[in-house]
N, C-alpha and C positions, 0 to 999 in steps of 0.2 A: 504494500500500500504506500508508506511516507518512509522516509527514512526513521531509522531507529530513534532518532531523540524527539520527533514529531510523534512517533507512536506512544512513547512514556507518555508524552505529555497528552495523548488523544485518554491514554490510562488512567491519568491522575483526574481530570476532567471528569468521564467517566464517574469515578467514582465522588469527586467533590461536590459534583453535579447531579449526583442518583435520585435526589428527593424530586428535582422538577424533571430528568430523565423518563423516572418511572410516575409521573404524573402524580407526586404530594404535593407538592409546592409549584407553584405558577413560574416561581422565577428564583434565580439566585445570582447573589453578587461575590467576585473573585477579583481578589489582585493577584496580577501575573507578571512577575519580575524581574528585572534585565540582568543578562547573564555579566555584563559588564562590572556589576553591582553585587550578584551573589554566587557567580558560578553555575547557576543555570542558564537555559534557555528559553523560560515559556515567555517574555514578552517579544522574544527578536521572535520564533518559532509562532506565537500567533500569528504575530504580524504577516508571515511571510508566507501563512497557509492559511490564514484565515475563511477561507470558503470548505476547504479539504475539513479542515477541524469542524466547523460547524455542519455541515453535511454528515461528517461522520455521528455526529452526536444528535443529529435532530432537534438542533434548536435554531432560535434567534439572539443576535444578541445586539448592544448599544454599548460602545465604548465611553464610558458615563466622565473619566480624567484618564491623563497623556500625561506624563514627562518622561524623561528622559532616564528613569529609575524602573519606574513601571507603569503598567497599565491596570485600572479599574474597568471590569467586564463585569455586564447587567446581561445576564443571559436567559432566554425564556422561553418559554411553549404560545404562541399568538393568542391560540384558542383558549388555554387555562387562562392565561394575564387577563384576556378581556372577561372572561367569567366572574373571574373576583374582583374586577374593577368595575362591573355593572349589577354586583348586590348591593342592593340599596339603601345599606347600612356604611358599605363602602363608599360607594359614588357622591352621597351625601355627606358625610366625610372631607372626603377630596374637594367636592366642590366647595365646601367650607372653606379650604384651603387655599382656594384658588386656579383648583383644577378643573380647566374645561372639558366637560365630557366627549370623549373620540380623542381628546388630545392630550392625555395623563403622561405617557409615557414621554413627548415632545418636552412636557414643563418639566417634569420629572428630571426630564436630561439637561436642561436648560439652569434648574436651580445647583444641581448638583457640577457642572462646569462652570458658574458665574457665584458659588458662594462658596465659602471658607471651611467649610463642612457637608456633609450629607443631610439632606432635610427626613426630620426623623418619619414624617410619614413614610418615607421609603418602605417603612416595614407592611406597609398595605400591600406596597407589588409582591416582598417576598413571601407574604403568604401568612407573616404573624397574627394572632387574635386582634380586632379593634379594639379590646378593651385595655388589652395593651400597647400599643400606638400612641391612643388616644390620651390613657392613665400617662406614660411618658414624657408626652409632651405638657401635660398640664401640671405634672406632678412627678418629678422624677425622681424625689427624693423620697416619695411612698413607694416608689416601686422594689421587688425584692430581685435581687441578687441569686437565682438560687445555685445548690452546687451544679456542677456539668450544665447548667442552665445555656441556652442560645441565645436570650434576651433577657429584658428585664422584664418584670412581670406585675404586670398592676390586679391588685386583690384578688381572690377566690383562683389560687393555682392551676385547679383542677384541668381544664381546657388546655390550658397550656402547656401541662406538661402532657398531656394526650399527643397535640401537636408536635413537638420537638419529638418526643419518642417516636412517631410515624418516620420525622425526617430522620431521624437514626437509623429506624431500621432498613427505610431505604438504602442508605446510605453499608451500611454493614453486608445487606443481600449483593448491594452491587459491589463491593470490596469482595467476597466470595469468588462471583463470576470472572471478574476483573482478572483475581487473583491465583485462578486454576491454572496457570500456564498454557493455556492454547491460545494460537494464531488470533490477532486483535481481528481480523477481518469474520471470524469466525464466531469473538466475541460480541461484535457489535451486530453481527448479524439474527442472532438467539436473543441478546436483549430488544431488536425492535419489532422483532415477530411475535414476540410475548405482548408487547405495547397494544393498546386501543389506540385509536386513531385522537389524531390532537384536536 
């Protein structure tokens, strides 16, 4: 398929990526870092396959920050992103925020390249509970910490950690697969025949 150090990296993806892969989570976001900087390859090796790597993986993605260190990758399922972008718990939400509907992911990208940090709704594209987005932002010093926690967590754990534990175990199934030593063409081909359509 790619050369060998584009396949690690089609591997690592794979697996970092397994909660929105096998359709938990809508989306996920990855910094991918210049070999310049740490001895790897995934920011020169995105770059330079960028169509190969996302074809291989069945997604989308929006390079959300650039420099010259590394890349910030927003990577996503079209069909999941808009599902949970048009529950009307969410939309209502965003549009609070300033987000025009059809056009979430545009501001999305917009705030997060023109401001000094990530805007914390972000956690509505990747798939987190509103109640914690929501609790976050208005309250972040009620929100809990918890151990192996993904996020922070505003009131009544329960849901939450439902959540994380899903993206785990995706994540764990697809470390497995990943991780049996057969031909990547052969691994990627068994995870998206197993896949429902996006």
């Amino acid at each position: 398929m790619q050369c060998p150090d584009t396949n690690r990296l089609i591997r690592y993806l794979l697996v970092k990526l397994a909660p929105v892969i096998l359709g938990v989570k809508p989306a996920g976001l990855l910094r991918l870092t210049d070999c310049r900087q740490t001895g790897g390859k995934q920011h020169d090796l995105f770059c330079l396959h960028q169509p190969e790597i996302l074809a291989a993986l069945q997604l989308r993605c929006r390079i959300l920050r650039r420099n010259s260190e590394n890349l910030v990758v927003f990577f996503f399922r079209e069909g999941a992103l808009e599902r949970v972008l048009s529950e009307p718990h969410n939309a209502e939400f965003l549009a609070g925020r300033g987000y025009r509907r059809g056009a979430e992911l545009a501001e999305l990208e917009f705030r997060c390249r023109n401001g000094s940090g990530f805007p914390h709704e972000i956690g509505v594209f990747l798939g987190y509970p509103l109640k914690d987005v929501r609790g976050y932002i208005e309250n972040p010093d009620a929100c809990l910490a918890l151990p192996r926690g993904l996020w922070r967590v505003a009131g009544e754990p329960t849901e939450s950690l439902a959540v994380m534990e899903r993206f785990r175990r995706a994540e764990s199934a697809m470390r497995q697969v990943v991780g049996c030593g057969r031909p990547l063409e052969e691994t990627l081909r068994d995870i998206h025949n197993l896949l429902p359509a996006a």
